[in-house]
C-alpha positions in Angstrom: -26.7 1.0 -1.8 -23.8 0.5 -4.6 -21.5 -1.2 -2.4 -17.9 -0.2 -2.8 -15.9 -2.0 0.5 -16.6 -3.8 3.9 -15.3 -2.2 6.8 -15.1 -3.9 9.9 -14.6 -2.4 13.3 -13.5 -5.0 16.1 -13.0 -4.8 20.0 -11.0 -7.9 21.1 -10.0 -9.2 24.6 -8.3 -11.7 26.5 -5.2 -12.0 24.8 -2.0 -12.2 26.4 -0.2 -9.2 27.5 3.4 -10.3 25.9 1.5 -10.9 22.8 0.1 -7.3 22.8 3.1 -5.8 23.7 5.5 -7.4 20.7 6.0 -4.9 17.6 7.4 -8.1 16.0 4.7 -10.4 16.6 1.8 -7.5 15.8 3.7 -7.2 12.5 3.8 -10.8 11.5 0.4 -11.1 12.4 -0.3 -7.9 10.0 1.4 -9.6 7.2 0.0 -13.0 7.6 -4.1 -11.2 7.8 -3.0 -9.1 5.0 -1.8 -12.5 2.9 -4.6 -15.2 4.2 -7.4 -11.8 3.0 -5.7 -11.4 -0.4 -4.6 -8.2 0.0 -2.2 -6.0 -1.3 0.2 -4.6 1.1 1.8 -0.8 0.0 3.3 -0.1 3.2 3.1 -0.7 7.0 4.1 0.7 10.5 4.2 -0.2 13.4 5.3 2.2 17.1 5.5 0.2 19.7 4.9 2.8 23.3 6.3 3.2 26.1 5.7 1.8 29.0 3.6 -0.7 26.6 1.2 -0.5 23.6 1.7 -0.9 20.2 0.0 0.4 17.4 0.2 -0.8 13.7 -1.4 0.7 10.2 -1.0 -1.2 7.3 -1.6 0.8 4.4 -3.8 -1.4 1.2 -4.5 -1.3 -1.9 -7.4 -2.4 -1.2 -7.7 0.3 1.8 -6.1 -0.2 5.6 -5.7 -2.6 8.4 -5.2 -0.6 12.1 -4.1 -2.1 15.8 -3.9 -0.6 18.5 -3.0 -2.6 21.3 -3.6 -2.5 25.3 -1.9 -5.5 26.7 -2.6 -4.3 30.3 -5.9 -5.2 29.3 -5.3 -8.0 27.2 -7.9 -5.9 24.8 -7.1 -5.2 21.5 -9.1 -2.8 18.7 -8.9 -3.5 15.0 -9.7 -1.7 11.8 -10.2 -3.0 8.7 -11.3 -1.7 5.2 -11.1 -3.5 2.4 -13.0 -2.1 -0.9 -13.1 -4.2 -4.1 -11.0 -7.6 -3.7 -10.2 -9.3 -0.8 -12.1 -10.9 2.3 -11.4 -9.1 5.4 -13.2 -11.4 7.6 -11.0 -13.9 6.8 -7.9 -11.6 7.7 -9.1 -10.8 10.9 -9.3 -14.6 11.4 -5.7 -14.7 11.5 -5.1 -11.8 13.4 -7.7 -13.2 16.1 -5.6 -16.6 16.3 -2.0 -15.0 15.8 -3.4 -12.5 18.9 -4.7 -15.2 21.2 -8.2 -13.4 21.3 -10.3 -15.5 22.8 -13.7 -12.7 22.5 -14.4 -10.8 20.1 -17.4 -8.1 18.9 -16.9 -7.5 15.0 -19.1 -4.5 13.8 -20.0 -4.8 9.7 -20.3 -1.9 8.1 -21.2 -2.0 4.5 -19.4 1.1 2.4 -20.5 3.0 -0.5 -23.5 5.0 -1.8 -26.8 5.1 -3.4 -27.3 4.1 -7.1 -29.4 7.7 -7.3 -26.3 10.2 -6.7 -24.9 11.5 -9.4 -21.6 10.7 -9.7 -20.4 11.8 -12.9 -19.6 15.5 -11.4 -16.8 15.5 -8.9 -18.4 16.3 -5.8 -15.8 18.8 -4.9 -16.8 21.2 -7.8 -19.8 22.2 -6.2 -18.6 23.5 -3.4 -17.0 26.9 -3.2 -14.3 28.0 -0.6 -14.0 31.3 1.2 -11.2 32.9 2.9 -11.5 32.5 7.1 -10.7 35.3 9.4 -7.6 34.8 11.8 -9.8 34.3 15.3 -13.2 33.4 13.9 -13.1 29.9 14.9 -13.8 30.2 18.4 
């Protein structure tokens, strides 16, 4: 495989409620993983719910980072992609130790695709589209 990113996929728990309940402190966690991964941040948001929850995407140019929180649990789940530079591991370090986390599962996955596709033809040109009748998707 011609890798092109890392994305890792994370289930967290045991972090304190208040923790996972702040929009403030998710954000400055955001921006301290994003820093401590070398990764460029384009733009970031964070909704904090009602009665509690927050969820944050922090768009990359190196891909994304996404939270979303439930401090009733004290679990967290994390996204993070980052293709070319940067060390995503590393940023979810901080975001582990900002969050309190004190278990985590981290899932690898490698991204990309094999050396034997063409890729000099946009993929897109090979497909044709065709109009859809009102009610046919049932």
């Amino acid at each position: 495989m011609k890798q092109v990113g890392t994305h890792l996929v994370v289930d967290a728990w045991q972090s304190p409620g208040d923790l996972l309940n702040d929009p403030e402190r998710i954000r400055r966690a955001l921006i301290d993983a994003i820093s401590a991964g070398g990764a460029t941040l384009i733009d970031l948001c964070v909704h904090q719910f009602s009665p509690h929850g927050v969820t944050a995407t922090a768009t990359l140019a190196e891909s994304h980072i996404a939270i979303h929180t439930w401090p009733e649990y004290g679990y967290f789940a994390a996204d993070l992609f980052f293709c070319g530079a940067g060390n995503p591991e590393r940023a979810m370090q901080i975001l582990q130790t900002a969050l309190e986390a004190k278990q985590i599962i981290m899932r690898e996955i490698p991204r990309g695709f094999e050396p034997a596709m063409d890729l000099q033809e946009p993929f897109y040109t090979e497909h044709k589209t065709r109009p859809v009748e009102t009610g046919a998707l049932r």
